[in-house]
C-alpha positions in Angstrom: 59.7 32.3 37.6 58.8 34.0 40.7 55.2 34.6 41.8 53.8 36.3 44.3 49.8 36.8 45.6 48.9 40.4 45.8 45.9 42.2 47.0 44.0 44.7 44.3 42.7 47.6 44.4 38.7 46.3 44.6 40.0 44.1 47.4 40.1 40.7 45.3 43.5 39.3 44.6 45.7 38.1 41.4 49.7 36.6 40.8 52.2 39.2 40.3 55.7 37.8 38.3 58.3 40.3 39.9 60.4 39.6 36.8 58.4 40.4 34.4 56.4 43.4 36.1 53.2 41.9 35.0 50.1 40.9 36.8 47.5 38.2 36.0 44.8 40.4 36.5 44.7 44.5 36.9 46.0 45.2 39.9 43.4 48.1 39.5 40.6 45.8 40.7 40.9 41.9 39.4 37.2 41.4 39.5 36.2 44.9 38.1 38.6 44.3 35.2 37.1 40.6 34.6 33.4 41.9 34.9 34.0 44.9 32.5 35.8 43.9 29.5 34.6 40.2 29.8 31.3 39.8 31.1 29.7 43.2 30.3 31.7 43.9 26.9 31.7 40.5 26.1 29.2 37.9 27.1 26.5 40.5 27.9 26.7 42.0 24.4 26.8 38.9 22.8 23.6 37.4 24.5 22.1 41.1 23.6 22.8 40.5 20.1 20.8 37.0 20.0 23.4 35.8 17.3 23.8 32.5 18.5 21.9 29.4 19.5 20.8 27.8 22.9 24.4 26.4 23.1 27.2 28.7 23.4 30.7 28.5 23.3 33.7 30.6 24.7 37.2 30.1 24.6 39.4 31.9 26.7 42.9 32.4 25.3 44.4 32.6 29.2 43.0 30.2 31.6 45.0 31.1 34.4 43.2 31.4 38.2 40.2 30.6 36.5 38.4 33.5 37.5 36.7 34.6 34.3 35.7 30.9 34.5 34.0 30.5 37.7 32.5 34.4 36.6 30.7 33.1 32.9 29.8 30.4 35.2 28.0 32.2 37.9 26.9 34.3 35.1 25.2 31.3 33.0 23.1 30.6 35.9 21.5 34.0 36.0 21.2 34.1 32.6 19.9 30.4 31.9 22.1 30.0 29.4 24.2 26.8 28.7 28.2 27.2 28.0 30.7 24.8 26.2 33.8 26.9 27.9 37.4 26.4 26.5 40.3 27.6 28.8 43.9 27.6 27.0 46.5 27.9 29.4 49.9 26.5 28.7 51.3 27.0 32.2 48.6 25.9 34.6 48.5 27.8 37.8 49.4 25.8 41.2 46.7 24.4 43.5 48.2 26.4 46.6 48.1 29.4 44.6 44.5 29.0 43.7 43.3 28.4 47.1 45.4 31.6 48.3 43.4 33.9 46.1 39.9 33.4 48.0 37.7 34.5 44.9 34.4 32.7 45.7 34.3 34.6 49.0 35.5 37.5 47.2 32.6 37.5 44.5 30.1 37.1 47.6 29.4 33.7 45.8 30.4 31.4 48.7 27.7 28.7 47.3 30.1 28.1 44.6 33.3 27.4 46.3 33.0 23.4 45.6 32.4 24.2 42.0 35.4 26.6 41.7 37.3 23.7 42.7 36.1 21.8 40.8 37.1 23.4 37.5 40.4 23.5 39.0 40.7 19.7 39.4 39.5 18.5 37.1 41.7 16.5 34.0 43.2 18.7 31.2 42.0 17.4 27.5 38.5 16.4 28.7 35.6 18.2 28.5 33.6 17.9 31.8 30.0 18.3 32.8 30.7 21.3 35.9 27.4 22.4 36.3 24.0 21.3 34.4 24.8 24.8 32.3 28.4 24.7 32.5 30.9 22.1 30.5 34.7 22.8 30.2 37.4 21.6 28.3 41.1 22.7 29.9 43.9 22.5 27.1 47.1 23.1 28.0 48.5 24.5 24.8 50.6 27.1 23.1 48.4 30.0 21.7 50.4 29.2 18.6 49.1 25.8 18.1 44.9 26.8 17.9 43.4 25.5 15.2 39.7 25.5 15.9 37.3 26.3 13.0 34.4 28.1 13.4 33.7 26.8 16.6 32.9 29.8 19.3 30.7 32.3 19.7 33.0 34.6 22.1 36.4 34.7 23.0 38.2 36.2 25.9 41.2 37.0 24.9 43.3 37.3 28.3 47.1 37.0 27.6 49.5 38.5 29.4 50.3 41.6 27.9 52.1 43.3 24.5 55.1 44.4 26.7 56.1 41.2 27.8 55.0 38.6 25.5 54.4 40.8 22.0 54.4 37.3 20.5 50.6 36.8 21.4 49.7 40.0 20.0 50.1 39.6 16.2 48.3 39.0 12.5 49.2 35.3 13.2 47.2 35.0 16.3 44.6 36.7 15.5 44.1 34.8 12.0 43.8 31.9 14.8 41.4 33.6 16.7 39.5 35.2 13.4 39.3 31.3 12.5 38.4 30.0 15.9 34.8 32.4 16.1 31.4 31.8 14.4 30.0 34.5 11.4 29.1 37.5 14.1 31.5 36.4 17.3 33.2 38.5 18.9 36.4 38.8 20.8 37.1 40.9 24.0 40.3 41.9 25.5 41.4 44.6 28.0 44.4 45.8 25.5 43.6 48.9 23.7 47.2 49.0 22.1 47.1 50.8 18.4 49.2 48.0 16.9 46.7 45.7 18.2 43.5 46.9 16.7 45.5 47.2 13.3 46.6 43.3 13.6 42.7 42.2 13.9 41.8 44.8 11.7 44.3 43.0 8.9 43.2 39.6 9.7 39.0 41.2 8.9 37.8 42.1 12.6 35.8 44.9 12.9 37.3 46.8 15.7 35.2 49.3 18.3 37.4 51.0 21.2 35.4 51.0 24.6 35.4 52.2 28.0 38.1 50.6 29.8 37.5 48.8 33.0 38.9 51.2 36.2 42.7 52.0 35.7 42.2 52.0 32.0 40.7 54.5 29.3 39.8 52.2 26.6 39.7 48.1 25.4 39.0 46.8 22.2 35.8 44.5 21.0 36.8 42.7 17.7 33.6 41.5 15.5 33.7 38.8 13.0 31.6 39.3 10.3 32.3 36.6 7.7 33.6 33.2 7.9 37.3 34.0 5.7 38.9 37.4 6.5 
């Protein structure tokens, strides 16, 4: 398939499939989007909530450029807080690709251009010490095959969208992803889709609409609150 770097609107870039219509990130502003719905709704509420222990674990359903990465990364730092990040990803992106999209210089975070490379390179299957704070595990899996119990605190959940894969977007994978999350985790994702919210309300998320990040109204913010739906 096709793929092509484009520029978005905040000035940072993402990988646009022509066949599909379908970007990796918003073309509305890819670091916005990842900030807003990831880091803000996400991480930021979950470290507010003080629902979890010194170690805390994400899983990102969508690896991809590894920008949300290298972003819960920077963000750990400021924080002091130590990650155990999962990235799923079943079509890894291409090294050329990920050097054309410039995002440490981007972020203004040019001190951690070796470490963004270094998440890209990396073995898949092993999880590896990035930072003193930061460990990652790449699997390059099918969302379908997730069978984690009980295991993170937050997941980003970063697929491409309802439109083109409608697959990713149902009760089945979000029983996986109700599974996957500690009592009180929480799952982010920049869809605000009606059928969406109902299939995590039927698997037992709690389900709050939000602000959207720029070029959306809303997102969703699924809580878990018990350990079976």
């Amino acid at each position: 398939m096709q793929r092509k770097i484009i520029t978005t609107a905040d000035g940072s870039k993402t990988i646009y499939l022509p066949e599909w219509n379908e970007h990796y990130h918003s073309k509305h502003g890819a670091i916005q989007e990842a900030y807003h719905v990831f880091i803000k709704m996400g991480l930021e509420h979950v470290i507010a909530s003080k629902d979890f222990s010194n170690q805390f674990s994400i899983l990102e359903i969508g690896f991809g450029t590894g920008l949300n990465a290298i972003i819960t990364l920077i963000e750990s730092d400021k924080h002091q807080l130590n990650i155990d990040y999962h990235g799923v990803e079943a079509y890894p992106v291409e090294v050329d690709e990920i050097n054309s999209l410039d995002y440490v210089e981007a972020l203004s975070e040019k001190e951690y251009d070796s470490i963004f490379k270094k998440l890209h390179r990396v073995s898949w299957e092993e999880q590896h010490l990035i930072t003193n704070r930061f460990s990652l595990k790449k699997r390059k899996q099918f969302f379908s095959e997730i069978e984690d119990k009980e295991q993170f605190n937050l997941i980003y959940f970063d697929a491409f969208g309802a439109r083109v894969q409608p697959e990713l977007w149902t009760e089945t994978i979000f029983q996986k992803m109700h599974a996957a999350l500690k009592s009180k985790g929480v799952l982010v994702t920049y869809s605000a889709k009606g059928s969406v919210r109902r299939a995590m309300q039927a698997v037992g998320f709690t389900v709050e609409r939000l602000p959207g990040p720029p070029g959306k109204r809303e997102m969703l913010r699924a809580s878990k609150h018990s350990t079976t739906p």
